[in-house]
N, C-alpha and C positions, 0 to 999 in steps of 0.2 A: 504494500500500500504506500508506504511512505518511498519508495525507489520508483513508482509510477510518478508522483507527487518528484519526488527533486529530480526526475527527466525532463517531465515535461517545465518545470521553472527555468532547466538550462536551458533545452529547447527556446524555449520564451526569450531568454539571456540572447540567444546566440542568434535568433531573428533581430533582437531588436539593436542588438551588438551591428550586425550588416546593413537593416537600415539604413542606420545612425551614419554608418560609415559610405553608405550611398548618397545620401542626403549632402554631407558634406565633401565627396568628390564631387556634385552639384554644382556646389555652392562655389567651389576655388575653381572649378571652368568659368562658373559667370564671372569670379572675380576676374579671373585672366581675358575673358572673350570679352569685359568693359574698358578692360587695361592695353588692349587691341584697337576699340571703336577710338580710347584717346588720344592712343599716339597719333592716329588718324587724322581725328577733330584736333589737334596741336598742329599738324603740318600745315593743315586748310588754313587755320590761325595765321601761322606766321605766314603762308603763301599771299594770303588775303591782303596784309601788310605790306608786303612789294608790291601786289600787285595796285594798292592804294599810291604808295609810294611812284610808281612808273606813271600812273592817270596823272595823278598832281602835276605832273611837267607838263601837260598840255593847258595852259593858262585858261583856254576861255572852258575846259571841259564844267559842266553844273557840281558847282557847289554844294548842292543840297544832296543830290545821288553819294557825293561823295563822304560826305557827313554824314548820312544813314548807313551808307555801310558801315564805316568807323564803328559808329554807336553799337550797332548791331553786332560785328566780330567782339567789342567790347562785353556788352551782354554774353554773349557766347562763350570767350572764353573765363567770365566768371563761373557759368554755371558750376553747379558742384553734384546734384543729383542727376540722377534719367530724367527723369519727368520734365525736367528744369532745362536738361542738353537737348531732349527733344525739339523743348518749343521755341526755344531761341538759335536753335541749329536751322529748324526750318523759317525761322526770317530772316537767317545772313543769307538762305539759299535763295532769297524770293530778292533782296535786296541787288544780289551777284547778277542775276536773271537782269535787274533794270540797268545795273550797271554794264553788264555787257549788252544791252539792249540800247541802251545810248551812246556807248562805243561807237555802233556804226555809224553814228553822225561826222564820226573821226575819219578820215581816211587815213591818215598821218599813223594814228594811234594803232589804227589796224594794221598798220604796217610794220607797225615798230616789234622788231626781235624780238625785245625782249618782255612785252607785250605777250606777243604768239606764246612764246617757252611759256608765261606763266599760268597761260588757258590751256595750254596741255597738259602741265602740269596738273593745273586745279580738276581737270575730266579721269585723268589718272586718279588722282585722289580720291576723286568724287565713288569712280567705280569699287577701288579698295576699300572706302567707306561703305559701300552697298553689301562687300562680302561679307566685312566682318559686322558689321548690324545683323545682316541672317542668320551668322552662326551663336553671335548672343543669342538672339532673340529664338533661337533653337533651341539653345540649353536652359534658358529660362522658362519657356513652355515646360521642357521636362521635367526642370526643378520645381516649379508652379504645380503641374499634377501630380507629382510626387507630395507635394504637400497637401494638398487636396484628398487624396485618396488615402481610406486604407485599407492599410493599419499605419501607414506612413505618416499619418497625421498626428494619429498618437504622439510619435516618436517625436515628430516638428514640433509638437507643443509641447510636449515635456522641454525638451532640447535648445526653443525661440527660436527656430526657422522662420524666417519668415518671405513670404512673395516679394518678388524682384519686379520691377516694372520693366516692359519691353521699351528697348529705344524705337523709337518710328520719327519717320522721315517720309513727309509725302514723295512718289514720286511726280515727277516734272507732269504740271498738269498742259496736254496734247493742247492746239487750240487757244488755250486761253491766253490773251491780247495782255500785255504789260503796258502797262500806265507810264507815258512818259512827259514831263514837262519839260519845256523849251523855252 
């Protein structure tokens, strides 16, 4: 009686032992696959920066385009949570959109080298950000229903797992007209 009794307590031990220990290989992929989106969102950063810096030489380009991107990279790279990189990642992207949308008022600017290198750069970036946004956002679904389901929640709640928010990033809406003043 009592050797049915402390099998099945290891048993119990030894489930929640593996859990515990799945939950938190989890946990250190998201940590690592957000430690990925940032070095990402850092390069855009500083890229953003040049590429401010290179517009600025063209004297009569709009002031204002160039001040809301500013603001906005600035915003962005304070953020500190998901929720927070999300929302302000997708307005340096809407702001880049008018600024290379005004660009081609440039011919001059479009021409310039070093111009070109840093829109390449920034569509490089942009797609390495797309991969590793997925693969977060893979492992945090997993780790998400992991915590959701059991007997895995048990363990989360004993343990303080808690849900991770997904980054998103709209992508480029098709169609839609950017607003530009002149």
């Amino acid at each position: 009686m009592y050797a049915a009794l402390i099998v099945a307590a290891v048993i119990l031990l030894l489930a929640a032992v593996l859990i515990f220990n799945g939950l938190v290989a989890l946990k250190v992929r998201a940590r690592n696959a957000w430690s990925d989106i940032d070095v990402q969102l850092k390069r855009r950063h500083d890229l953003v920066s040049n590429l401010l810096v290179t517009v600025k030489g063209y004297a009569d380009f709009e002031k204002s385009v160039l001040e809301d991107v500013a603001a906005k990279r600035s915003a962005a790279v304070a953020s500190v949570r998901v929720s927070d990189a999300s929302a302000t990642e997708q307005t340096l992207q809407s702001s880049l959109k008018t600024l290379f949308a005004v660009a081609e008022n440039y011919p001059d600017l479009k021409a310039n080298k070093n111009f070109l290198e840093l829109q390449t750069a920034l569509v490089e970036i942009e797609n390495t950000l797309q991969y590793a946004r997925r693969y977060y956002n893979a492992v945090v679904r997993d780790l998400n229903t992991r915590i959701e389901t059991f007997p895995h929640n048990i363990v989360a709640g004993v343990f303080g797992f808690k849900r991770r928010d997904f980054f998103q990033l709209s992508a480029p809406e098709e169609g839609k007209n950017v607003s530009i003043k002149i």
